[in-house]
C-alpha positions in Angstrom: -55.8 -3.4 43.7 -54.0 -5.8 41.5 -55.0 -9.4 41.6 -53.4 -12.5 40.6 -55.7 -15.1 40.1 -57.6 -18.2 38.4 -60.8 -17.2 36.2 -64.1 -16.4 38.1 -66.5 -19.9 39.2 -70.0 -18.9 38.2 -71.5 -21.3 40.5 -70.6 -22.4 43.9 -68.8 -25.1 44.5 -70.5 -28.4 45.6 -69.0 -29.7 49.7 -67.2 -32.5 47.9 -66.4 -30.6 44.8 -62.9 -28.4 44.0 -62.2 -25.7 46.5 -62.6 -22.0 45.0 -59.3 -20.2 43.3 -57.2 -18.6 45.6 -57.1 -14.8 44.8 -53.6 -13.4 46.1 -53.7 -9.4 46.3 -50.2 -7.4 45.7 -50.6 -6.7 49.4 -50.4 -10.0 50.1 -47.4 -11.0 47.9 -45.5 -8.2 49.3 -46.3 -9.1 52.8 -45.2 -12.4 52.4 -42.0 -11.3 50.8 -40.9 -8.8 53.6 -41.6 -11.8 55.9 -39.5 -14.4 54.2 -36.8 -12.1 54.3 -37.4 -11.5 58.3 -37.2 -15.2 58.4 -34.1 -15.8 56.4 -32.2 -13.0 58.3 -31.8 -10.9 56.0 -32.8 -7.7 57.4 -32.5 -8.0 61.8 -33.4 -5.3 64.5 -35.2 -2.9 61.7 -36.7 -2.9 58.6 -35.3 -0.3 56.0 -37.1 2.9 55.9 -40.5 3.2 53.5 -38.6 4.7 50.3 -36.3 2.2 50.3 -38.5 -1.1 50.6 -40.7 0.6 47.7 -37.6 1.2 45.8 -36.5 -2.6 46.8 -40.0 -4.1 45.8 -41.5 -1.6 43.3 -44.6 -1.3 44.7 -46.7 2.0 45.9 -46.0 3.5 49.3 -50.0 2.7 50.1 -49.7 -1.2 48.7 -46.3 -1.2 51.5 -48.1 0.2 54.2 -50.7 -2.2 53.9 -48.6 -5.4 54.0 -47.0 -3.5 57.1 -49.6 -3.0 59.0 -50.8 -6.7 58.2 -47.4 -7.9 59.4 -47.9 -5.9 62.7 -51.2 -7.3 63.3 -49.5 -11.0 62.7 -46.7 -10.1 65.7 -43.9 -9.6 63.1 -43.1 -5.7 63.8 -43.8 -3.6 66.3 -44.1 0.0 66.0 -40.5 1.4 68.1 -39.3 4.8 68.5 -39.6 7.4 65.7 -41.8 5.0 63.8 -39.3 2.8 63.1 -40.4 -0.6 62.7 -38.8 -3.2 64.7 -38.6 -6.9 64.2 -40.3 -9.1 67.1 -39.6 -12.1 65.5 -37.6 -14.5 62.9 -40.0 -17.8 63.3 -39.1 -20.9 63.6 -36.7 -21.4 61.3 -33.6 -19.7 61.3 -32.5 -20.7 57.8 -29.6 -19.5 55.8 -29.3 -15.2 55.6 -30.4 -14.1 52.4 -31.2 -17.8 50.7 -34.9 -17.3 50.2 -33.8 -13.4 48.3 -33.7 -13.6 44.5 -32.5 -9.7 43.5 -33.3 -8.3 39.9 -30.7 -5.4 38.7 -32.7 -3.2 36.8 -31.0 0.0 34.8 -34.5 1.5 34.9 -37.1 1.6 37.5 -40.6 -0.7 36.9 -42.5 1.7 35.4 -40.0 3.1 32.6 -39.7 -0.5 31.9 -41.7 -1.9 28.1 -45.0 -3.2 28.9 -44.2 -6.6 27.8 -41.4 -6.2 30.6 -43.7 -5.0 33.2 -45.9 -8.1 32.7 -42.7 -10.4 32.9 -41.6 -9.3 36.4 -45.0 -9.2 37.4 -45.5 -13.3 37.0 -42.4 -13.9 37.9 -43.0 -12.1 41.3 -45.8 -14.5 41.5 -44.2 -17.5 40.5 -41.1 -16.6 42.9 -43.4 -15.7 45.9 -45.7 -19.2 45.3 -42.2 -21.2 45.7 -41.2 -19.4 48.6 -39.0 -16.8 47.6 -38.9 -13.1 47.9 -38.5 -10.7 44.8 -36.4 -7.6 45.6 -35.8 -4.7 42.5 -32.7 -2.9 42.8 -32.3 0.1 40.2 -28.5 1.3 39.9 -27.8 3.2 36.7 -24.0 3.1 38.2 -23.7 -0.6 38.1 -24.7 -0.2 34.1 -21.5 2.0 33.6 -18.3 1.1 32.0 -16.7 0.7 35.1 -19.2 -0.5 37.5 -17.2 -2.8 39.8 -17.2 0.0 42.4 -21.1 0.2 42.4 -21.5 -3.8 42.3 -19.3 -4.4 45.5 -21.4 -1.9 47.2 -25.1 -3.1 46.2 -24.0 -7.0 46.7 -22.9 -6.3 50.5 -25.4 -3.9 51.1 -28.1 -6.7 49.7 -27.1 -10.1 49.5 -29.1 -12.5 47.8 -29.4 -16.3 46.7 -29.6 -15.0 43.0 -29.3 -12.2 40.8 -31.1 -11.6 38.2 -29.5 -9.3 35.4 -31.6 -7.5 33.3 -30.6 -5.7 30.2 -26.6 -6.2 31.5 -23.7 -5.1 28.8 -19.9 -7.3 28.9 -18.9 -5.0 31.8 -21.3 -6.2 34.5 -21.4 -9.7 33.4 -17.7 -9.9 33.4 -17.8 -8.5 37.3 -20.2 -11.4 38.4 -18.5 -14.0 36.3 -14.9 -13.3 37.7 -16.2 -13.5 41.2 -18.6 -16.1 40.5 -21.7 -15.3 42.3 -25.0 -17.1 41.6 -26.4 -15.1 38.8 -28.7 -15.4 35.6 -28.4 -13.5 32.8 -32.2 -12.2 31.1 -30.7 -11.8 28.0 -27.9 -12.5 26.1 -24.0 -12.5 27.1 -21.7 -10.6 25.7 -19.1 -12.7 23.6 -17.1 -15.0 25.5 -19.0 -14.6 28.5 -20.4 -18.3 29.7 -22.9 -17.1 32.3 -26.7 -19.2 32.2 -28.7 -17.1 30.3 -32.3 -16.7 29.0 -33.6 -14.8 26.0 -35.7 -14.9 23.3 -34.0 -16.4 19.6 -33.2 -13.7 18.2 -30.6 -15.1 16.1 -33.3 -17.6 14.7 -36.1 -14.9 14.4 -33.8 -12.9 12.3 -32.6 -15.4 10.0 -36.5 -16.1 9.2 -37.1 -12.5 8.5 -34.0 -12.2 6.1 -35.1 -15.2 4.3 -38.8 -14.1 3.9 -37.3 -10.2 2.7 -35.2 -12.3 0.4 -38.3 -14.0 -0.7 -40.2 -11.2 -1.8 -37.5 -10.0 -3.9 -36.2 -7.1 -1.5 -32.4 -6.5 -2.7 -31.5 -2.9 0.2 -32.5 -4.2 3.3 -31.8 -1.7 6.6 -31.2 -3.1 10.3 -32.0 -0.5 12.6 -31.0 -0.9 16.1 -29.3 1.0 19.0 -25.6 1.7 19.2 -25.2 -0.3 22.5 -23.8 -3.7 21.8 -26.5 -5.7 23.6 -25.5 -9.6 22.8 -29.4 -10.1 21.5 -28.7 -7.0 19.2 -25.7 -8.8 17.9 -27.1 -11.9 17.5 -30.1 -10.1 15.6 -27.6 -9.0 13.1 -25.8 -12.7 12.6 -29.0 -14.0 12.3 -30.0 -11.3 9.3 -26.7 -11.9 7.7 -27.2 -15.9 7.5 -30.9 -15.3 6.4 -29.8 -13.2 3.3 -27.0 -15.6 2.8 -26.5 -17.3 -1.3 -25.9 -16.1 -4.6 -27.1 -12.8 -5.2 -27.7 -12.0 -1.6 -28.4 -8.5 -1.1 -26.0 -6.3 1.5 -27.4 -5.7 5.2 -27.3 -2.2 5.9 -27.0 -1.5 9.8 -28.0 1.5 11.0 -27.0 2.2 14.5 -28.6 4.7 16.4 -28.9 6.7 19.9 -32.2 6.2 21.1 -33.7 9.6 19.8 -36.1 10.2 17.0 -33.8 13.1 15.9 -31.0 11.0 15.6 -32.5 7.9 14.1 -34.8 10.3 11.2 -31.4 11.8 10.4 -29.7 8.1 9.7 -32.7 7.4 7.8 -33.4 10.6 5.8 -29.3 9.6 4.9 -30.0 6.3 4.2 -33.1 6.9 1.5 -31.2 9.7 -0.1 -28.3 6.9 -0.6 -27.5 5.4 -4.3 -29.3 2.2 -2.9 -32.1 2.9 -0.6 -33.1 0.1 1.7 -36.5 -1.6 0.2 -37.3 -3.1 3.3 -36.4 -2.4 7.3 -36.3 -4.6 10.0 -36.2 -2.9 13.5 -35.4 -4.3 16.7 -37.1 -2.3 19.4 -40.9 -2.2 19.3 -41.2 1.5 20.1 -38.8 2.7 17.4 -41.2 1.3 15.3 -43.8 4.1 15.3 -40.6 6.7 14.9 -39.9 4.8 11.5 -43.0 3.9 10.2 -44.0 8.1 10.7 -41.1 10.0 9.5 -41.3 7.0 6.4 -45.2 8.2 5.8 -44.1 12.2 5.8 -41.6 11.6 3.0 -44.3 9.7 0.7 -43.1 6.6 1.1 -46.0 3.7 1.6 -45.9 0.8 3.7 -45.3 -1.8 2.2 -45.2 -0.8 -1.2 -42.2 1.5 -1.4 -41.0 0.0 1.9 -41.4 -2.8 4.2 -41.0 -2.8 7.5 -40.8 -6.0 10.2 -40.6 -5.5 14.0 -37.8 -8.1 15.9 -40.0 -7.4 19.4 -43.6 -7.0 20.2 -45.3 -4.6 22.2 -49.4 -4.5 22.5 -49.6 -1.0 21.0 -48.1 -2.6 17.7 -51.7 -4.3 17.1 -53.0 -0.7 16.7 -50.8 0.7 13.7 -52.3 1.3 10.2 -51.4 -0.7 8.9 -50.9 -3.6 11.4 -47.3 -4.4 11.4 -45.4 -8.0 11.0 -43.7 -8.8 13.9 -42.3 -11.7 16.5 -43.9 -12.3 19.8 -42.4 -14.0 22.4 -44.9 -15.0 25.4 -43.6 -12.7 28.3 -45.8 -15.0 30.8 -43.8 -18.0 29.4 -40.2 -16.6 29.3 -41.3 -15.6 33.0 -42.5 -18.8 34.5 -39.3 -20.4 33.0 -36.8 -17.8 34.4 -38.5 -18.5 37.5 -37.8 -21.8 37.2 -34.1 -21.6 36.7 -33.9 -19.2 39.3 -35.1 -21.4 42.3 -32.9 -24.2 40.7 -29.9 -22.0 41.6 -31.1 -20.3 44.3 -31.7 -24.9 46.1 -29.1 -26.5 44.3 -26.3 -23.7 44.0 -26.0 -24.6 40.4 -27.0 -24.2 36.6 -25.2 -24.6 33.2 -23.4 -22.4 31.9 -25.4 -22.0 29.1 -28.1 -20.4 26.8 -31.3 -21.1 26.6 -33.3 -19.4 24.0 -37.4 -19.1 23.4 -38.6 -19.4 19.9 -40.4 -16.5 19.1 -43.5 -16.4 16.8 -44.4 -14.4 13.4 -47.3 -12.3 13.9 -48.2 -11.2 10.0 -49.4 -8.3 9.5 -49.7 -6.1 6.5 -46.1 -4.6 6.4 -44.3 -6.7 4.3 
């Protein structure tokens, strides 16, 4: 079982002296978030079947059953005809429907997610449930279409909540909540013209360090390898490269824009080393597309760093097992949680937060890539 908690005390605690750490189990966070949400009204007569609150609340079908049958014990539900599981009670305070709910839209389920990302909405489940609030995960590839209004209007009334939380969200969707102006934060970046609050790491200011360090160590082809979707951290990336290789003699910024797939990205690559001008060094923005370049790099001869360079934008744990160990940025996902949890209970109390970015320094890890 998962545990959330304070390091281990050796030695018992004296009668006058602190109180042990609380240790909260995942059965216990999700019980307490199925009850705030009996309490606030937002689900009355019956709870949604068991796929759907372990969809809603990514967690197992036996970590759901458990906080079930610990909310029965406590006189919340009752067992009712064909197992379904009615609710005895709202408690005492019949607050506002759906006000303690802070959603997360999710294009991919928890456990497709990046590790780093896994982490993040762990804490913040923990931070959200410590203040009082609820964490629900809804996972729509439909509302990450072109045309997801359709999709939106049906998950928002089938699921209100205080807050949404957008996660990995292109110009379409943020476009949708800022023209009907629902409570929303943005974990990322906003598209271009879009003036939702948002939270992501500095891209734009991680990228302009790299360029200037390539530019440094006298690297005159440098490559930009990201994915085709125009993610607003992606394009800041790439205005942050541009201004880092900026002043006389800069070299040119090669972007190479692929589809996700090794097959496709080798193939821009094998193109871009047969080229006239063959970058020198790479900088890559997703973690895992890392080991795809640094591999098909090594069967064409090439040696890291001496024929090529290579710098990660993200960080992913695995990254501190490549030979050799690669230069990267690390952003704290514990940190970028606690203060996403943060904004969201401001919005989620006061009904407001600026319109504006709010972006996380990241750190250079050095390794032996560049």
């Amino acid at each position: 079982m998962l545990l959330v908690c304070c390091p281990n005390q050796m030695s018992s605690p004296s009668p006058t002296g602190p109180k042990p750490p609380q240790r909260t189990s995942l059965v216990s966070l999700t019980a307490q978030s199925l009850r705030d949400s009996m309490e606030s009204g937002h689900w009355q007569g019956h709870l949604p079947g068991e796929r759907e609150l372990c969809a809603r609340l990514q967690v197992s079908r036996h970590t759901l059953r458990a906080a079930l049958n610990e909310l029965q014990r406590d006189g919340w539900l009752e067992v009712a005809e064909r197992q379904r599981r009615r609710i005895k009670t709202t408690g005492t305070s019949q607050r506002t429907a759906h006000s303690r709910v802070i959603a997360l839209l999710s294009s991919r389920p928890l456990l497709a997610m990046s590790p780093s990302s896994v982490v993040m909405v762990d804490e913040l489940r923990d931070q959200l449930s410590r203040a009082g609030f609820s964490l629900e995960i809804h996972v729509s590839t439909a509302c990450y279409s072109t045309k997801p209004a359709k999709a939106l209007d049906l998950l928002v009334a089938r699921s209100p909540a205080a807050v949404w939380l957008l996660f990995g969200s292109l110009e379409p969707m943020q476009n949708w909540f800022s023209q009907r102006q629902l409570p929303c934060l943005v974990v990322g970046s906003c598209a271009s013209g879009i003036t939702l609050p948002s939270f992501d790491a500095d891209y734009r200011a991680g990228c302009r360090h790299a360029g200037a360090m390539m530019r440094r160590k006298g690297h005159r082809h440098i490559a930009f390898i990201r994915p085709e979707s125009n993610f607003g951290g992606d394009v800041e990336s790439e205005r942050g490269l541009v201004e880092g290789l900026q002043g006389e003699g800069a070299p040119p910024l090669q972007v190479l824009l692929h589809n996700g797939t090794p097959e496709h990205l080798c193939t821009l690559l094998d193109k871009a080393l047969r080229s006239s001008r063959p970058p020198t060094a790479c900088i890559v923005a997703r973690a895992v597309h890392v080991l795809t370049v640094m591999m098909f790099l090594m069967q064409r001869g090439k040696r890291i760093p001496q024929d090529i360079a290579i710098i990660s934008r993200d960080d992913e744990a695995f990254l501190q097992h490549t030979i050799p160990p690669v230069t990267r940025y690390a952003a704290n996902p514990t940190q970028f949680a606690r203060s996403v949890s943060k904004a969201a209970r401001k919005l989620a109390e006061t009904g407001t937060l600026p319109p504006k970015a709010i972006r996380l320094m990241p750190q250079l890890v050095r390794g032996e890539t560049l």
